[in-house]
C-alpha positions in Angstrom: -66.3 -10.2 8.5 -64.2 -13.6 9.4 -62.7 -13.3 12.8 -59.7 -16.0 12.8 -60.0 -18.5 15.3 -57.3 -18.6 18.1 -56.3 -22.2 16.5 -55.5 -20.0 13.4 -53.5 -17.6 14.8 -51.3 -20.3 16.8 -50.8 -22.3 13.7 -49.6 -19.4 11.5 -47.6 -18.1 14.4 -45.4 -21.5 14.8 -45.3 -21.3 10.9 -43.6 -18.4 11.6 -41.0 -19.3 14.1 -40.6 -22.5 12.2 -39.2 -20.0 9.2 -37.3 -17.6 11.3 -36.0 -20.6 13.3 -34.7 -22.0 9.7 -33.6 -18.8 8.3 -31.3 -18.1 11.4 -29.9 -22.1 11.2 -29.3 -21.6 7.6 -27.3 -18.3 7.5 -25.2 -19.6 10.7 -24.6 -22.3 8.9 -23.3 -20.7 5.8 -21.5 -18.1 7.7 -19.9 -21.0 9.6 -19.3 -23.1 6.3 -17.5 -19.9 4.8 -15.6 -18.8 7.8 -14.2 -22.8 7.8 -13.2 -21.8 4.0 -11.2 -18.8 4.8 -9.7 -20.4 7.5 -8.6 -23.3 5.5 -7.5 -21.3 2.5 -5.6 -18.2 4.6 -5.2 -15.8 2.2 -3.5 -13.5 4.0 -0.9 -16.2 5.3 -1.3 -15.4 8.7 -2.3 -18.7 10.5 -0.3 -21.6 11.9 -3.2 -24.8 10.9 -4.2 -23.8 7.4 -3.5 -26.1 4.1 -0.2 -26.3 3.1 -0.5 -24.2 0.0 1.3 -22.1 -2.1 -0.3 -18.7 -1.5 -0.1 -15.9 -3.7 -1.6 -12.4 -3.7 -4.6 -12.4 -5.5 -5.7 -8.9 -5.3 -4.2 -5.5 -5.5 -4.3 -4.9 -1.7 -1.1 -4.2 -0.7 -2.0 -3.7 3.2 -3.1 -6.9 3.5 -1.2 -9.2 1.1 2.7 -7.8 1.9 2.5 -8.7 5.7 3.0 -11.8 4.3 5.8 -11.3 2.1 7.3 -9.1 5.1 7.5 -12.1 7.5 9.1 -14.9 4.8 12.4 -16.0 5.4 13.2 -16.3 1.6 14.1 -12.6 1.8 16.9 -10.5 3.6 16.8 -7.6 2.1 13.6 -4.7 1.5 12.3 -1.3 -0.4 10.1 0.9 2.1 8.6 3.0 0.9 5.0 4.4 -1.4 4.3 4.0 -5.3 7.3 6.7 -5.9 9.6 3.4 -5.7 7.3 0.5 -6.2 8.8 0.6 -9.9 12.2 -0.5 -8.2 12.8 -4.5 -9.7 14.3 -6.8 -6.5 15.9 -9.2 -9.4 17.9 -6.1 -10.7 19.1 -5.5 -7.0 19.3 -9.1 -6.1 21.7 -9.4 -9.0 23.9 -6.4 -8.0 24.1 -6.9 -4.1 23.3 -10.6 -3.9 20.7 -9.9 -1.4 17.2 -11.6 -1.8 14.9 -8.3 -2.4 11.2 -7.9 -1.7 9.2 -4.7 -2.8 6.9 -3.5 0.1 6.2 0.0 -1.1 2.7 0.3 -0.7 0.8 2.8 -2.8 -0.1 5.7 -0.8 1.8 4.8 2.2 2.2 7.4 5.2 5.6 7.5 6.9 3.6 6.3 9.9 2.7 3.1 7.9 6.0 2.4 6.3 7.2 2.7 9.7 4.5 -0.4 10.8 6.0 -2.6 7.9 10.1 -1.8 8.2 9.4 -2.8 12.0 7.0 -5.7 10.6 10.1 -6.8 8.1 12.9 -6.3 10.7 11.2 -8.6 13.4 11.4 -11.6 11.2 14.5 -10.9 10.0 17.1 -9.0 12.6 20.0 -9.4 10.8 18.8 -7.9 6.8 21.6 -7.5 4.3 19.7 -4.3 2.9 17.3 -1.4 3.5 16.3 1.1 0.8 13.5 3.5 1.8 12.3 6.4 -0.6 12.3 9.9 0.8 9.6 12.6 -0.5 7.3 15.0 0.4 5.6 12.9 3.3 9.1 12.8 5.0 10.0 16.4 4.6 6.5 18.0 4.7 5.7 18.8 8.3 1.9 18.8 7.6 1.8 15.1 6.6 4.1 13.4 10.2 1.5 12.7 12.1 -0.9 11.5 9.7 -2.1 7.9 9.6 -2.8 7.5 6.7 -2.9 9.8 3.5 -4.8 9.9 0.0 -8.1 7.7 -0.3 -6.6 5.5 2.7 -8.9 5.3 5.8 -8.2 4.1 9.1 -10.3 0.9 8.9 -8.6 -0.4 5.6 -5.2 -0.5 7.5 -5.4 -4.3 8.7 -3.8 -3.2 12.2 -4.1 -7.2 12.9 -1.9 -8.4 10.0 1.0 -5.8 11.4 0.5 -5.8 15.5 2.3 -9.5 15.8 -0.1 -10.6 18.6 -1.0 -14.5 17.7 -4.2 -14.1 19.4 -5.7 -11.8 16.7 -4.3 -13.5 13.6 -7.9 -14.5 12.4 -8.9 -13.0 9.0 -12.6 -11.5 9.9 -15.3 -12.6 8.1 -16.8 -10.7 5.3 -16.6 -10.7 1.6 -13.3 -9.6 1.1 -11.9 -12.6 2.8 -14.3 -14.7 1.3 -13.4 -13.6 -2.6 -9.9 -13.8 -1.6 -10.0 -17.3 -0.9 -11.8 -17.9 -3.6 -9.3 -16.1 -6.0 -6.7 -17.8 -4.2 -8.4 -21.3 -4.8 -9.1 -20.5 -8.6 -5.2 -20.1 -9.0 -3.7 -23.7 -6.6 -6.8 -25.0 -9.2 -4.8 -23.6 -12.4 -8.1 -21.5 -13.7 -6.5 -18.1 -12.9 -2.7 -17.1 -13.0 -1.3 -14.6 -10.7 -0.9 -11.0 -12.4 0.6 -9.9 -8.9 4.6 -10.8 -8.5 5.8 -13.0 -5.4 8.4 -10.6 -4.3 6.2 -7.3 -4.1 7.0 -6.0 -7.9 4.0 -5.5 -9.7 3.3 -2.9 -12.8 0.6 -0.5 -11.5 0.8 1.3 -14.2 -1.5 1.1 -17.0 0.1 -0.9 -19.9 3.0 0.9 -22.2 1.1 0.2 -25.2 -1.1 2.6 -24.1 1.0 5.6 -23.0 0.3 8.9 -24.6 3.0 11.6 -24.1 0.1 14.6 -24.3 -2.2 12.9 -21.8 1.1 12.4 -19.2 1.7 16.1 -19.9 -1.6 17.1 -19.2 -1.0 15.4 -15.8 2.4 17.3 -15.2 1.4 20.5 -16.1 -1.9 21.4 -16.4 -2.1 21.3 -20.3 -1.1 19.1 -23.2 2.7 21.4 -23.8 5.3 21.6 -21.6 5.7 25.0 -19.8 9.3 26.5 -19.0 10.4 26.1 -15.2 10.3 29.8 -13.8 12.9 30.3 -11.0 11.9 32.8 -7.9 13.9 35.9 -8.2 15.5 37.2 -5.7 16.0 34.2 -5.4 14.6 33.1 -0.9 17.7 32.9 1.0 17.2 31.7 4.5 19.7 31.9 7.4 20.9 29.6 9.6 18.7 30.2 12.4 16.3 30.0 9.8 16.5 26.6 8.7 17.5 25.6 12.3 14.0 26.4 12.7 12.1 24.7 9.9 10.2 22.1 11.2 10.2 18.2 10.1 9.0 16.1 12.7 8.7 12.6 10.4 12.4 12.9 10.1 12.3 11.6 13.7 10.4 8.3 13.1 12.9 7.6 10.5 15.8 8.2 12.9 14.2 5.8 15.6 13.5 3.1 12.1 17.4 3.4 11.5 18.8 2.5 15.0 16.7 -0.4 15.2 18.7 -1.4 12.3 22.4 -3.5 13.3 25.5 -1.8 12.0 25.8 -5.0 9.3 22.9 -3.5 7.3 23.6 -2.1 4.1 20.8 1.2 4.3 20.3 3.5 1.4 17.8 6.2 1.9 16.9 7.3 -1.7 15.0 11.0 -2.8 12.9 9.8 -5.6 12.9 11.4 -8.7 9.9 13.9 -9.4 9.5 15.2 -12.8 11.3 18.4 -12.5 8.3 21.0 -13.5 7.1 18.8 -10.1 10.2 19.7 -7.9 10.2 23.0 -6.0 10.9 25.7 -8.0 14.6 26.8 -7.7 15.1 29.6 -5.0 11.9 29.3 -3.7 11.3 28.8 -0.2 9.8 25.3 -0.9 13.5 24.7 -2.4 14.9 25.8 0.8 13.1 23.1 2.9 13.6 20.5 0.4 17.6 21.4 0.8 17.6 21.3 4.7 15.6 17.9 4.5 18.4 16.4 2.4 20.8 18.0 4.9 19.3 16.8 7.8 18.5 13.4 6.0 22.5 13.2 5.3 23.3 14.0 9.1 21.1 10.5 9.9 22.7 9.2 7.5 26.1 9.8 8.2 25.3 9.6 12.1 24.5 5.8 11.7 27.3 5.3 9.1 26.7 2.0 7.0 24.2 3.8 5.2 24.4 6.0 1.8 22.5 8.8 0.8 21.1 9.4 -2.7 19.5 12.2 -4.3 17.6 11.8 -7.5 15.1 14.5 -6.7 17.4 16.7 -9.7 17.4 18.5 -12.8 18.4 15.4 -14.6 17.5 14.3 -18.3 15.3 11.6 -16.6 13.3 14.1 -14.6 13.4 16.6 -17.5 11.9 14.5 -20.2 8.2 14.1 -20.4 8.2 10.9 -22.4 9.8 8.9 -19.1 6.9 10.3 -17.2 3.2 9.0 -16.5 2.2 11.9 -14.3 4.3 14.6 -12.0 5.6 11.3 -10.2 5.1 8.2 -11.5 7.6 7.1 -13.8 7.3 4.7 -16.9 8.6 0.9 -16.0 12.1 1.5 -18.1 12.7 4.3 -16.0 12.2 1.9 -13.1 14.9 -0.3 -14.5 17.7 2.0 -15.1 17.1 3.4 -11.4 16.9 0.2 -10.0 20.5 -1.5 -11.4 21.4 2.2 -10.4 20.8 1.6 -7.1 22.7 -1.1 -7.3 25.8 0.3 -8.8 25.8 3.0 -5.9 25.7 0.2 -2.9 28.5 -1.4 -4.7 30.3 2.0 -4.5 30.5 2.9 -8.4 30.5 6.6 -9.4 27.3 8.2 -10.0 25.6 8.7 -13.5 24.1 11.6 -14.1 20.4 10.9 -12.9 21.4 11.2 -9.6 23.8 12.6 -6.7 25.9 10.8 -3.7 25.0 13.2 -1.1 26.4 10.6 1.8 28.4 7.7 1.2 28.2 4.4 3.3 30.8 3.9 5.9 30.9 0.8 8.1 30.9 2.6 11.4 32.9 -0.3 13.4 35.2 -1.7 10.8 
């Protein structure tokens, strides 16, 4: 048996720290080299001493790219809302209003976060032409007003720090998200990869037309490749007034609180979106009844504030009753997004109605 000789052990010990010492410099080092890069390339447009670049978004992240695009002055006018009207074209409304549109809808946005970026949008601009935000079920469903965040959204992919307006947090953290961002954003200024994301929030989600299948999309909106007939509830549920006094909506009270920050110049239009019909509550059910005294109640905020219009595509209509317009029980196909979108902006130019949808409050100017 060889027993190492203390001189040994020494040597192979400051071998050691000699490698651990150089392993520690050398990730520092990269970490500080990449850290540097983000910094200089600022993906998410949030820092005053970045390059002067053109920046893009370069990934389908809508939580941390539209903060951005919520805090540009190239806009005065915005849709709030989820994926139920991120299908809504700003050059179609830019067109009919003459407002300069951005599309913040972000996909599986809470009330509580479309709140964060109308307040986001209205601190950089106080004085906005328009406001369209898309009513549904996490308005009008009491179980979803205090959550957060809903679907596969989790607290810690909400970027809190790209929303809260404090300076002194405005530094992207470092970790491979920001690092392939910067990246991806460097690979476009360079002219190797073209943006597929648009620079004023519209972007088709959807899978590509060519590849929509009418049995698969009925599959998604009822259970089975063919169509099943809408059943009504008889007798049909008939609630009383105390009764619908009674039914509860709490989010209805964050977006009361979003429309008085609003000045009486704004143009608002607060928009039901249109659910394929087999979706929408069956009629006299009590699910119907809810959905009636949420538009009622939505109207009364409407009509309370009075430069804001109220409209109802959540219908029998032959858009919401044809499959073929139709990816699922909500998401419509990206010609159905047109016609709703120069819709929209027939209505704020006071036009009569088509029949896809219904005036259930007009806009009045409330100090003319």
């Amino acid at each position: 048996m060889v027993i190492p000789s203390s001189s040994t052990s020494s040597s192979e010990a400051a071998l050691w720290r000699r490698f651990v010492s150089l392993s520690l410099a050398t990730l520092v080092g990269l970490a500080a080299v990449s850290y540097g890069f983000v910094l200089l390339m600022d993906p998410y447009d949030s820092l005053p001493f970045s390059l002067p670049i053109d920046r893009v978004q370069v990934a389908d992240q809508q939580r941390l790219f539209y903060p951005a695009l919520a805090r540009r002055d190239n806009f005065d006018s915005a849709v709030i809302g989820n994926s139920n009207i991120r299908l809504l074209r700003p050059d179609l409304l830019n067109d009919a209003t003459g407002g300069r549109w951005v599309n913040l809808a972000i996909n599986a946005a809470s009330s509580w976060e479309q709140e964060q970026v109308f307040n986001l949008f209205l601190s950089h601009h106080p004085q906005p032409q328009h406001i369209l935000i898309g009513m549904d079920y996490l308005w009008c469903y009491q179980r979803y007003a205090d959550r957060k965040f809903v679907g596969a959204t989790r607290e810690q992919d909400f970027p809190a720090w790209l929303f809260d307006e404090v300076a002194a947090n405005n530094l992207p953290p470092l970790n491979l998200g920001s690092i392939e961002h910067s990246w991806l954003l460097l690979l476009h200024i360079a002219g190797i990869k073209t943006a597929e994301f648009g620079s004023n929030g519209y972007t088709v989600f959807t899978d590509p037309d060519e590849e929509y299948d009418v049995t698969e999309a009925r599959r998604e909106i009822y259970g089975s490749g063919k169509p099943k007939p809408i059943v009504p509830v008889t007798p049909p549920i008939a609630l009383t007034k105390e009764q619908r006094s009674a039914l509860n909506i709490p989010a209805l009270e964050r977006l009361q609180r979003m429309l008085e920050k609003l000045p009486d110049s704004t143009s608002t239009t607060l928009m039901f979106v249109p659910y394929h019909s087999y979706y929408q509550a069956r009629p006299g059910s009590r699910q119907a009844a809810l959905w009636n005294e949420c538009k009622a109640r939505v109207s009364a905020i409407a009509t309370h504030r009075g430069n804001t219009r109220v409209l109802d595509y959540m219908l029998q209509t032959d858009i919401t009753a044809k499959d073929s317009n139709y990816w699922d029980y909500k998401h419509y196909r990206v010609s159905v997004g047109n016609i709703i979108s120069r819709e929209i902006g027939s209505a704020i130019n006071a036009k009569p109605p088509t029949g896809n949808y219904k005036v259930l409050v007009t806009a009045k100017h409330q100090h003319p």
